[in-house]
Backbone as CSV, one residue per row, in Angstrom:
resi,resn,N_x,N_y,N_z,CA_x,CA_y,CA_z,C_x,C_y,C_z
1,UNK,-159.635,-35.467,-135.900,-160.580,-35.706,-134.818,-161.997,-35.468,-135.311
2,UNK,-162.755,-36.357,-134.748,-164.341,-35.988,-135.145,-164.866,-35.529,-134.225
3,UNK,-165.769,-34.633,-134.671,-166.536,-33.574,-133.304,-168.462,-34.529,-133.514
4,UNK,-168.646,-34.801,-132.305,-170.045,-35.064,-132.118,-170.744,-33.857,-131.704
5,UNK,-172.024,-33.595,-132.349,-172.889,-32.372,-131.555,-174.278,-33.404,-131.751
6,UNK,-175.548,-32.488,-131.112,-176.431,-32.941,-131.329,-177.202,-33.252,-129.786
7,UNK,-176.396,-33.212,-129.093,-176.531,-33.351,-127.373,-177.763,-32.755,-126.996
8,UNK,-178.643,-32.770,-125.969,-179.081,-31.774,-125.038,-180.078,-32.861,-123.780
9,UNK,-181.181,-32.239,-123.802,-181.297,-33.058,-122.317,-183.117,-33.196,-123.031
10,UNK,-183.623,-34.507,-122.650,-184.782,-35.104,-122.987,-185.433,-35.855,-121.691
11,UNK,-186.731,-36.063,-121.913,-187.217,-36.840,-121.075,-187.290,-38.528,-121.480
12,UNK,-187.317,-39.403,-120.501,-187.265,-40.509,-120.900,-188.289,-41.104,-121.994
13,UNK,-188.276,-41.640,-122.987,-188.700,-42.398,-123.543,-188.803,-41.364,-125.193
14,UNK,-187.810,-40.241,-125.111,-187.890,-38.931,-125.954,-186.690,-39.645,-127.080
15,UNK,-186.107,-38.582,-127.895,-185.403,-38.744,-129.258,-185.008,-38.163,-129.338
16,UNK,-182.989,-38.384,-129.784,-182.161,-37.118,-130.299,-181.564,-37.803,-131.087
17,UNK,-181.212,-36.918,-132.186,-180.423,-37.439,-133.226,-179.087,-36.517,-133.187
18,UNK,-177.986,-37.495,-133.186,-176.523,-36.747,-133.196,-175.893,-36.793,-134.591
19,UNK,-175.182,-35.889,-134.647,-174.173,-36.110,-136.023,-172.629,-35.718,-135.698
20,UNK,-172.347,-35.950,-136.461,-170.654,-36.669,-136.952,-169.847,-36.333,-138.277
21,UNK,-169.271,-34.789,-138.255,-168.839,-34.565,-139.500,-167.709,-35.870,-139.727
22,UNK,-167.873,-36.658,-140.789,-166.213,-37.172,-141.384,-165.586,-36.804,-141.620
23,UNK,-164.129,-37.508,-142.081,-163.020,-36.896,-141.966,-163.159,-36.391,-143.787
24,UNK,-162.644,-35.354,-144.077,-162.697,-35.099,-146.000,-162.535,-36.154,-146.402
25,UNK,-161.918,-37.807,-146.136,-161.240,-38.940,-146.962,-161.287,-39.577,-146.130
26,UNK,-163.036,-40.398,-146.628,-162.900,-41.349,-145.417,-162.923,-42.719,-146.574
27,UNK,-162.085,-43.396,-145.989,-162.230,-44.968,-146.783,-163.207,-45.978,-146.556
28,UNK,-163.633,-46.623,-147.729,-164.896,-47.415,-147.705,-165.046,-48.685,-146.311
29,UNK,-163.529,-48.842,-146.005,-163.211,-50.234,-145.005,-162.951,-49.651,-144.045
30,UNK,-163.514,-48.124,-143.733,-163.055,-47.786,-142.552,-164.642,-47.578,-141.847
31,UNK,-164.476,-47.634,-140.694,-165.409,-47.851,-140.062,-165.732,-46.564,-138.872
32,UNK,-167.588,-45.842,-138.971,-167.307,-44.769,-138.096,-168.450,-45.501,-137.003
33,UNK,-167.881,-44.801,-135.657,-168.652,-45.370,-134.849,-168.714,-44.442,-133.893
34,UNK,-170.442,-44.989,-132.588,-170.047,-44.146,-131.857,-170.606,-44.668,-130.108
35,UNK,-169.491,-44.009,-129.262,-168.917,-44.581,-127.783,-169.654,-43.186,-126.726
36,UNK,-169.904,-44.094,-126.018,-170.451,-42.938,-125.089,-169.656,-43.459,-123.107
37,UNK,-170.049,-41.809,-122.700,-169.051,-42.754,-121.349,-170.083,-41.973,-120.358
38,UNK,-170.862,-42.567,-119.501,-171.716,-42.331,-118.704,-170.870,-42.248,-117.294
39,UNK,-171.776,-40.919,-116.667,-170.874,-40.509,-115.631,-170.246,-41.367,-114.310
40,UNK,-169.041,-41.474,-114.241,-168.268,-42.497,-113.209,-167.866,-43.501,-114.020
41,UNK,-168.226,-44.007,-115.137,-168.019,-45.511,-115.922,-166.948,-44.936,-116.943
42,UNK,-166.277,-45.588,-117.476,-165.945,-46.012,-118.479,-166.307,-46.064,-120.089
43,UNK,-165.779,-45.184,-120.958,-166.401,-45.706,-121.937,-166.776,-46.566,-122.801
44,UNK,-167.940,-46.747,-123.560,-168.172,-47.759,-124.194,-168.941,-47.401,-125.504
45,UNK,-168.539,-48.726,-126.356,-169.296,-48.902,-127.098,-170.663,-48.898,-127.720
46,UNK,-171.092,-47.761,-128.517,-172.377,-48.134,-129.030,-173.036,-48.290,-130.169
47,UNK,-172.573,-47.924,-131.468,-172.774,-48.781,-132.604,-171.687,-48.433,-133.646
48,UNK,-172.005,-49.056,-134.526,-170.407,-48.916,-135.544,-171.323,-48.778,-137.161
49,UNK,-170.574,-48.501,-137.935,-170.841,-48.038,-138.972,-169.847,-48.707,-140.367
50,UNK,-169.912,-49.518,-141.314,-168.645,-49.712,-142.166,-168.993,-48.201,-143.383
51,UNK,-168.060,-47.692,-143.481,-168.710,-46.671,-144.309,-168.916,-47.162,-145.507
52,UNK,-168.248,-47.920,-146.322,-168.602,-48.037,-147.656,-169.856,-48.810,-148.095
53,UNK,-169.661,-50.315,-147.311,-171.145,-51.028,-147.657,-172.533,-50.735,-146.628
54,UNK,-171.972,-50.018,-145.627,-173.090,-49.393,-144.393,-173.760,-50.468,-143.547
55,UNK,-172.748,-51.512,-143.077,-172.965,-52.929,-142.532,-173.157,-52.070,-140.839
56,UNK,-173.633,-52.219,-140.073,-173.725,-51.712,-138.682,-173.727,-52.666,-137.644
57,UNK,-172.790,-52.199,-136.625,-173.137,-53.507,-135.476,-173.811,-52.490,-133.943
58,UNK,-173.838,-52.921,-133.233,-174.721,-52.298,-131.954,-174.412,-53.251,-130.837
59,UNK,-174.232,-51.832,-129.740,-174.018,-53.031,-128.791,-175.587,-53.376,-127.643
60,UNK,-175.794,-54.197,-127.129,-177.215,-55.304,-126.991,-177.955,-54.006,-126.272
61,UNK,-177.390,-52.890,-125.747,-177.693,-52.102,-125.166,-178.617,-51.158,-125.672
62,UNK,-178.265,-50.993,-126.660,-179.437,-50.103,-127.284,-180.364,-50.721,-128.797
63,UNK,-179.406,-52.080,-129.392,-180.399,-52.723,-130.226,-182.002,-52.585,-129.974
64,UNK,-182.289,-52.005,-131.254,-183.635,-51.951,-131.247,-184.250,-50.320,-131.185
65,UNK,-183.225,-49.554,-130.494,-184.017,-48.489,-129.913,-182.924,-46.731,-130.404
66,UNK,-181.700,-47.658,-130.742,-180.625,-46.860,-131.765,-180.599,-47.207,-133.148
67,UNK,-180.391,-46.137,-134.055,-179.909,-46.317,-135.110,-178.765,-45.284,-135.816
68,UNK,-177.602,-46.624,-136.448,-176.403,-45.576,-136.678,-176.553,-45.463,-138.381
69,UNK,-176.564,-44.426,-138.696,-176.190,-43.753,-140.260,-175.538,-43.635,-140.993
70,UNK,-175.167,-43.011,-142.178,-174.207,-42.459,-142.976,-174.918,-41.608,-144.279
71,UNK,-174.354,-40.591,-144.222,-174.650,-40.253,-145.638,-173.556,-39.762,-146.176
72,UNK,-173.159,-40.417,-147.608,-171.896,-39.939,-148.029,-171.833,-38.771,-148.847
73,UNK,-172.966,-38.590,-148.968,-172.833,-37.020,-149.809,-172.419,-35.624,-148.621
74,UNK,-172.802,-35.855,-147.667,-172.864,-35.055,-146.858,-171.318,-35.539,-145.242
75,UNK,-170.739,-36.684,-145.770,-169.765,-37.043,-145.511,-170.072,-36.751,-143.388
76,UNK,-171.270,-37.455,-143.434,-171.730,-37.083,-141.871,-172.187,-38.740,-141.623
77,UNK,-172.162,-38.653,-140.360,-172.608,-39.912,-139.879,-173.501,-39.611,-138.908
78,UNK,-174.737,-40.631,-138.253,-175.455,-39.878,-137.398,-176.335,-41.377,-136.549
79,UNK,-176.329,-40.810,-135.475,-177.578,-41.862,-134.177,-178.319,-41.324,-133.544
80,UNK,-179.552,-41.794,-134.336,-180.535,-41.518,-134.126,-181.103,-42.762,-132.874
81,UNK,-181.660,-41.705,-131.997,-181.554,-42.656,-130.384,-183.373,-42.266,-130.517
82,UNK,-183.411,-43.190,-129.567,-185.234,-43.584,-129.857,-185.247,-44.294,-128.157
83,UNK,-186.763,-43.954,-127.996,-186.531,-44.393,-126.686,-185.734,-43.908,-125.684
84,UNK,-185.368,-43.373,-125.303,-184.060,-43.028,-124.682,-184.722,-43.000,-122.944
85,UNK,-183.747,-43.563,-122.480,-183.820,-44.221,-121.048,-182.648,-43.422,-120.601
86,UNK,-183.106,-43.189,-118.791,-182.407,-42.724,-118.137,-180.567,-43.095,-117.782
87,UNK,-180.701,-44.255,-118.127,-179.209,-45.055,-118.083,-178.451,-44.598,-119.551
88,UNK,-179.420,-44.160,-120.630,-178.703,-43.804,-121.526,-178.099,-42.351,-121.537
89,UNK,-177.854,-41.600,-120.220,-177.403,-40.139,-119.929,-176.097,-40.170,-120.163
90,UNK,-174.904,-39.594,-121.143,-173.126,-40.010,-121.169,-173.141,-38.958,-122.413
91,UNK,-171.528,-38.820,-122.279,-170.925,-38.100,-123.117,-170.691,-38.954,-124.202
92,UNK,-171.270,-38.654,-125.161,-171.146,-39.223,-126.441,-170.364,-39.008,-127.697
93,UNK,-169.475,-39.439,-127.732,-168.521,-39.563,-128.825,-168.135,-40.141,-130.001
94,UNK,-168.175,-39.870,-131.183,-167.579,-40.458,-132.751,-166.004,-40.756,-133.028
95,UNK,-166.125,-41.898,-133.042,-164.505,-42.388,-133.760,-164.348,-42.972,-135.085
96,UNK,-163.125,-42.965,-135.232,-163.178,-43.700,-136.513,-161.921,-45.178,-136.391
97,UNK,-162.287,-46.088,-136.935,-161.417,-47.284,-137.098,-161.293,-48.181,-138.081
98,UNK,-160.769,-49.204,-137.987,-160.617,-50.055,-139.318,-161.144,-51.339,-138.912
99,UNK,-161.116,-51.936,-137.484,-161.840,-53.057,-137.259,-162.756,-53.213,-136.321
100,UNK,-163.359,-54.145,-136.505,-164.160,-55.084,-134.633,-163.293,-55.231,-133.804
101,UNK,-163.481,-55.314,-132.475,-163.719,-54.088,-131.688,-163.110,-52.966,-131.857
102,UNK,-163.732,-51.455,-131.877,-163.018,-50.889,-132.330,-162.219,-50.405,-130.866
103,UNK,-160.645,-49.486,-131.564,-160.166,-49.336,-130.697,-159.573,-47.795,-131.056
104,UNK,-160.102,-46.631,-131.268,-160.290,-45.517,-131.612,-158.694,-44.690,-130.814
105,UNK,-157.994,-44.396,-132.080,-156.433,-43.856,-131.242,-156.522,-42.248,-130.778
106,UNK,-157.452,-41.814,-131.388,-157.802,-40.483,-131.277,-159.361,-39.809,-131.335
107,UNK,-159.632,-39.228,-129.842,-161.258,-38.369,-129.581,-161.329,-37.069,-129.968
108,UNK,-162.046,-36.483,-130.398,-162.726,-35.466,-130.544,-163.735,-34.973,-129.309
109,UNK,-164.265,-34.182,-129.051,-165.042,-33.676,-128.549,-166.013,-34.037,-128.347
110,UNK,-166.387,-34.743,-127.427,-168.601,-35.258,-127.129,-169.014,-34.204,-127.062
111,UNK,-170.424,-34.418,-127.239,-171.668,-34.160,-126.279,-172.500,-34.814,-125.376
112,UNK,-172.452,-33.946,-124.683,-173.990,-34.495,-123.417,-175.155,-34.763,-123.509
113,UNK,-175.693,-35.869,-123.326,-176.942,-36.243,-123.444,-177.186,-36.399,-122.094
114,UNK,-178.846,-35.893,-121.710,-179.140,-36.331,-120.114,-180.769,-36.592,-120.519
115,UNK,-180.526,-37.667,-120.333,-182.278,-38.053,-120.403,-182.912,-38.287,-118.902
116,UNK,-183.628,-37.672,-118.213,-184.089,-37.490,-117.179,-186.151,-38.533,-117.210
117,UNK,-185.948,-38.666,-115.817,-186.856,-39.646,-115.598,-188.647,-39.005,-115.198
């Protein structure tokens, strides 16, 4: 399981950067990503990561104003959120997978982000 930290509470248009220990053996075609589930909804998707060539996808939602990471020395992954809007308030979570769309068999622990207006 991957644990997300990095959470806390900002004002709108503020910046947090989360991280994402990896797993000790993560494979180059595996892919880390990360899902957030805003309160009452459903979770979702918000950017992905290929670890080996560091190809990233995003979903239209935060293009532009997220950015997802990797550093392999430090075997961490990280999103760095910019802008951050009140709709972007959810428990935010790191998975790991092997394809598009991902479909993550096992969560770890979020954190809370509350960006207030």
């Amino acid at each position: 399981q991957l644990q997300a930290s990095g959470g806390g509470m900002v004002q709108a248009g503020g910046s947090l950067r989360l991280s994402c220990a990896a797993p000790g053996r993560t494979y180059s075609s595996a892919i880390l990503g990360w899902f957030r589930q805003p309160p009452g909804k459903e979770r979702e998707f918000v950017a992905g990561i290929r670890w080996g060539a560091g190809t990233t996808v995003y979903a239209d939602s935060v293009k532009g104003r997220f950015i997802i990471s990797r550093d392999k020395a430090e075997n961490t992954v990280y999103l760095q959120m910019n802008g951050l809007k009140p709709e972007d308030t959810a428990v935010y979570y790191c998975a790991a997978d092997v394809a598009y769309p991902m479909r993550p068999k096992n969560w770890g622990q979020g954190t809370q982000v509350t960006v207030s207006s």
